[in-house]
N, C-alpha and C positions, 0 to 999 in steps of 0.2 A: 504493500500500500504506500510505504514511503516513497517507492522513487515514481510512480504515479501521480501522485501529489507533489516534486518535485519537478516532473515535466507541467505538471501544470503550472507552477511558481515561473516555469521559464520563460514558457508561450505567455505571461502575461508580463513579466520581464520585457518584451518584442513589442508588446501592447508599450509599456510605457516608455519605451523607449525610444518608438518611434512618436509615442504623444507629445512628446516635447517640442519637435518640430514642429506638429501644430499651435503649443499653447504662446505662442512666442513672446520666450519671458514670462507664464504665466499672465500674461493680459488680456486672453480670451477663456472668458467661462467654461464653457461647455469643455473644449479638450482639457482645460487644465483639470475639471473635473473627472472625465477619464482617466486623466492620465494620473490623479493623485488615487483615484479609487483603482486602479490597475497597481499601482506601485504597494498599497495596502496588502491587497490581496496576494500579490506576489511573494513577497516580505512575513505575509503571514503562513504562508507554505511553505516555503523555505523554512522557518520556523516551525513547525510540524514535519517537516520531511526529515530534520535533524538529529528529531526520537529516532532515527533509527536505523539513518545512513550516518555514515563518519564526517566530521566537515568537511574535512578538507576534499574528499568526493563529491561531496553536496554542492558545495561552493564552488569548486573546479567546472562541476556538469551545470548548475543555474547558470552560471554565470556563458560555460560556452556555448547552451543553448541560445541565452540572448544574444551573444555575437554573431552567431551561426542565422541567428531568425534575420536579426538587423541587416546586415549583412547581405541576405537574399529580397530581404523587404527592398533595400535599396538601391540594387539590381532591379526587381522586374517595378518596381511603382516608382522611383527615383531616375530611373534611367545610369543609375551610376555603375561604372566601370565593371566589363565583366570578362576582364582576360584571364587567361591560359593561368598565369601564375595567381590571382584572386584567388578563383577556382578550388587552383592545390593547396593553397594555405586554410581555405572553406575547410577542404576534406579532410587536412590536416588536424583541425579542431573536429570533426566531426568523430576522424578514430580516437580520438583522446578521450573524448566522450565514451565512446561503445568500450572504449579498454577501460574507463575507471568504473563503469559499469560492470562488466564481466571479470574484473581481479577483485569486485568486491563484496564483504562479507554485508549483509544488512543488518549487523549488530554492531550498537556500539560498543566500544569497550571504553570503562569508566576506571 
């Protein structure tokens, strides 16, 4: 269930991530309201996902999910840069992900 709720914490990571752009400066309502109620809930999974993954797994995968989502958000919606070496460095984060997932035990130890 942890690292479920952790992918979840990430995909809303990508939410607020990209809210920013919209809230510019926080001076429009509405995204800035998304994008604080996205940041909450992310935050608050992450937080729940820690009962049970290790941090430094939890932290490493939320965290490279964000970049990984952002990332491709702004590629296909941004138009930004999407060459050969982008790409590799993408995938790059992406195994680092699937490898601190599959070396890891879902218990903490305390």
């Amino acid at each position: 269930m942890g690292w479920i709720v952790l992918v979840i914490a990430g995909l809303f990571e990508i939410v607020w991530a990209v809210g920013l752009k919209h809230t510019e400066g926080f001076t429009k309502l509405w995204p800035s309201v998304i994008t604080i109620t996205a940041m909450w809930i992310s935050f608050g999974c992450l937080s729940y996902a820690l009962k049970t993954i290790p941090m430094g797994n939890a932290y490493a995968v939320w965290t490279g999910i964000g970049a990984v989502g952002v990332a491709i958000v702004g590629i296909v919606w941004f138009n930004e840069v999407a060459d050969i070496k982008r790409i590799a460095c993408i995938g790059l984060i992406v195994i680092g992900i699937v490898g601190l997932k599959l070396l890891s035990s879902d218990s903490v130890v305390v």
